[in-house]
N, C-alpha and C positions, 0 to 999 in steps of 0.2 A: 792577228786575225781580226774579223769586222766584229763587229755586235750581232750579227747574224747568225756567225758563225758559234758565236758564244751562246746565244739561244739555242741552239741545234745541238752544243755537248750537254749544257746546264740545265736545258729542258725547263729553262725559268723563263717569262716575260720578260721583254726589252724593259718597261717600266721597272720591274725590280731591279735589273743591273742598272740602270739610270741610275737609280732611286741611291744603291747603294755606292756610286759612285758619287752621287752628289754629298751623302755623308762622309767621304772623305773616308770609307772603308777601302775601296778599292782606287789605285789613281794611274790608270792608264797611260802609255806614251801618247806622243801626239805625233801623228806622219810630217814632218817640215815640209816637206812637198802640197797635200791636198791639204792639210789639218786635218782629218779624219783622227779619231781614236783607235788604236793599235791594241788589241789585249793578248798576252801572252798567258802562257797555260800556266804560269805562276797566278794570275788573275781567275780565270777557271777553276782553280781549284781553293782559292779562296771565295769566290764566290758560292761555290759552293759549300763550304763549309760554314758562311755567314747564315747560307740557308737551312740550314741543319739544325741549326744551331734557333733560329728562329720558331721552327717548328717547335722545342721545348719550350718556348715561349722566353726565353732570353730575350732581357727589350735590345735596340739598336747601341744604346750607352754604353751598358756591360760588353758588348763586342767588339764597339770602338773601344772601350780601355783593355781588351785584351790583345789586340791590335797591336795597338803603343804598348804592350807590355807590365802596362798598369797595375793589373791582378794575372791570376793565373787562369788555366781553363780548371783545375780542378776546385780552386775556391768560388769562382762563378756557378760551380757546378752545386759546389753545396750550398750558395745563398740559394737556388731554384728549389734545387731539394728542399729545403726551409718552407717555403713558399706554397711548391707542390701538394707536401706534408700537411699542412696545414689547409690548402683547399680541400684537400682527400677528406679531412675529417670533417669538415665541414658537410660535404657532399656525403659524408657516409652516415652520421647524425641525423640527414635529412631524411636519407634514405630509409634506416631504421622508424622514424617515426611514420613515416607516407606509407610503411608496412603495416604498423599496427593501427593506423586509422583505415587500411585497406580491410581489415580483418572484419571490422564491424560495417556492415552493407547498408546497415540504417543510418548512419552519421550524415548527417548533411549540415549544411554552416547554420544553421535553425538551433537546430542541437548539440549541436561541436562545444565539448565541455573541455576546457583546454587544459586543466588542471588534471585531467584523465589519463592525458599521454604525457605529461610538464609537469608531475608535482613541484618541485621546486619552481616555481615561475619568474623570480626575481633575480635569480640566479640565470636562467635563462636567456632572459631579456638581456641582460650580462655578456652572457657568451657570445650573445648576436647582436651585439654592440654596432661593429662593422654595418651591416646593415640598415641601422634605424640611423645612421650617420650620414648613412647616402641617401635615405629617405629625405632627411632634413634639407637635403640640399637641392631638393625638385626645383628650384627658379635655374637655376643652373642652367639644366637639361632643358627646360622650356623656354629658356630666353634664346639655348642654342640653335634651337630646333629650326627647318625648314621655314614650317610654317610660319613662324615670328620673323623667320627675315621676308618672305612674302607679304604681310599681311603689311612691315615698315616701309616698302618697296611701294605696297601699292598706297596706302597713305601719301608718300613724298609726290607719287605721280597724282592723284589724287588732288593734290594742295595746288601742284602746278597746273592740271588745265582750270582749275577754280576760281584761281586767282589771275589766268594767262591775258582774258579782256581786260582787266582792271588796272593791269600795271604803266607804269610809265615808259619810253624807251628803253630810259635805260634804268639797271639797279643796282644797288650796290653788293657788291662783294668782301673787303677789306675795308676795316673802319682800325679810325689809331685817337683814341681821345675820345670816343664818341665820335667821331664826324666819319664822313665816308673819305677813304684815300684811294679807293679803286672803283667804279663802277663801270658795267657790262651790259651788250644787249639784254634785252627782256629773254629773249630767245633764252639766258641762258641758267634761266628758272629749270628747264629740261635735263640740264647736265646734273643735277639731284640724282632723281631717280636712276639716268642712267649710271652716275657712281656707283649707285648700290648693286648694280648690277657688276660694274665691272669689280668691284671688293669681293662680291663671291664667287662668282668665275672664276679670274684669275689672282686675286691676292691671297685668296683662302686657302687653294691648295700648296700656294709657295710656303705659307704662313704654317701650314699640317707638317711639308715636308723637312722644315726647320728647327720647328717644336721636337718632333720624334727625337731628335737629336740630343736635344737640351732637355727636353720634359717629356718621359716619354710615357708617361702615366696620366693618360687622359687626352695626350695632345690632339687630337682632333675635337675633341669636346672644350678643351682651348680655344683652338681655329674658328669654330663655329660660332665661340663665342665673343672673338673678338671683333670677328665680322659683322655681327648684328649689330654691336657696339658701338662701329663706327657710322651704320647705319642709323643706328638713332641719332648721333652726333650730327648726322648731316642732313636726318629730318629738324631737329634743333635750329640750326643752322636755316633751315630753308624759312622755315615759320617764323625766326627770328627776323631775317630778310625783309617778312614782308611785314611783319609788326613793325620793323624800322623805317620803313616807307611812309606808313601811316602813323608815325610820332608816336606809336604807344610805347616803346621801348628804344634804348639809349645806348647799352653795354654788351653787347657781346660774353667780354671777356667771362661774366660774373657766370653765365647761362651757363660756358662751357665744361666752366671750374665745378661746376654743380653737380655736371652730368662726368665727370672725370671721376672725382671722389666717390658720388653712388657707384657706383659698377667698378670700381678697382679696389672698392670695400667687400663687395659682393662679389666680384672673382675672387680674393683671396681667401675671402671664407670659406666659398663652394669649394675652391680648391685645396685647402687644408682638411678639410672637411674628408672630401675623397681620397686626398693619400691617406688621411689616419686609417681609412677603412678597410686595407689592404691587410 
């Protein structure tokens, strides 16, 4: 049957059966004839069941290794439970306290005495560990964010009409030793900014839909954040260009190694950071 068809039993998005066939959950024949994708109602109803299954909030990992055989559905069943369990009380903690500061109509954060509702408060702090964990890691979330790939975007575009009268025909691109081994029209000071375009357009979402797979805890807070990354890399890059034009600078290499180690020190912590919090 088409993909069509399968949207019409599975009442799911073409994007999600894509999505789950590109993780190699579901692997449809291939027509020899048109190449079109063939799915049979053995697909259908795994499909279905991947989405079921998702709804409990089982990541993509857990389902591909039930797939292969890996674990079982009943031991997948009880890491959630685990998980579940422990969100509940979380959520039910919170709830009990948001009752008894509902009780007093006079409280306001002016007068919010915290020790009131938290005798133990160090203890506390303790149990909500989790939290103050992902607090610490706000660069994280801010470096991923929208805005910070716009704001590098418009920078790069920015440097390039500033600098577009001033330059030479041509510029360089690829240096081996310090010296230039490649240079390009001026023109192609432009192709900056447009990368960064094209990295989050279309690298980003391949980059999301790959991550799920391998990391599926945070991965698009990955994705976002690797795209910026490369974005600054290729503001680096640009600025370096033209600093190398005008003899203020020599090495490439030294810039990139720079900006390699900050942020692959600073992903791994943000992201250590985040799984412990779970």
């Amino acid at each position: 049957m088409t993909i069509k068809e399968v949207e019409e039993k599975t009442g799911l998005a073409r994007s999600n059966i894509r999505f789950y066939e590109k993780e190699k959950l579901i692997q449809p024949t291939r027509n020899t004839g048109n190449g079109y994708r063939e799915y049979s109602e053995e697909d259908v109803e795994t499909i279905k069941k991947i989405a079921y299954l998702r709804t409990l909030g089982i990541p993509i990992e857990a389902i591909h290794r039930l797939i292969l055989g890996e674990i079982s559905l009943h031991e997948t069943l009880c890491i959630q439970m685990e998980k579940l369990d422990e969100q509940m009380a979380d959520l039910e903690q919170a709830k009990v306290i948001c009752g008894k500061m509902l009780q007093d109509e006079t409280v306001s954060f002016d007068n919010l005495d915290v020790g009131a509702y938290v005798p133990e408060v160090k203890a506390y702090w303790q149990s909500n560990s989790k939290i103050f964990r992902l607090d610490s890691v706000g660069f994280l979330y801010m470096w991923s964010g929208s805005l910070t790939w716009g704001i590098l975007t418009a920078v790069v575009l920015a440097i390039a009409l500033l600098v577009w009268p001033k330059l030479p025909d041509k510029i360089p691109v690829q240096w081996s030793d310090g010296e230039v081994s490649r240079a390009v029209s001026r023109i192609f000071i432009f192709v900056y900014p447009l990368a960064c375009g094209i990295i989050r357009f279309l690298f980003r979402p391949l980059w999301q839909n790959n991550l799920r797979m391998y990391v599926w805890f945070h991965s698009d807070l990955v994705a976002d954040y690797l795209a910026n990354f490369f974005c600054f890399v290729i503001l680096s890059v640009e600025i370096f260009s033209v600093l190398y034009i005008y003899g203020i600078v020599k090495y490439v290499q030294t810039l990139l190694a720079i900006d390699c180690a900050v942020f692959a020190v600073l992903l791994a912590l943000g992201m250590y950071k985040l799984r412990n919090k779970r």
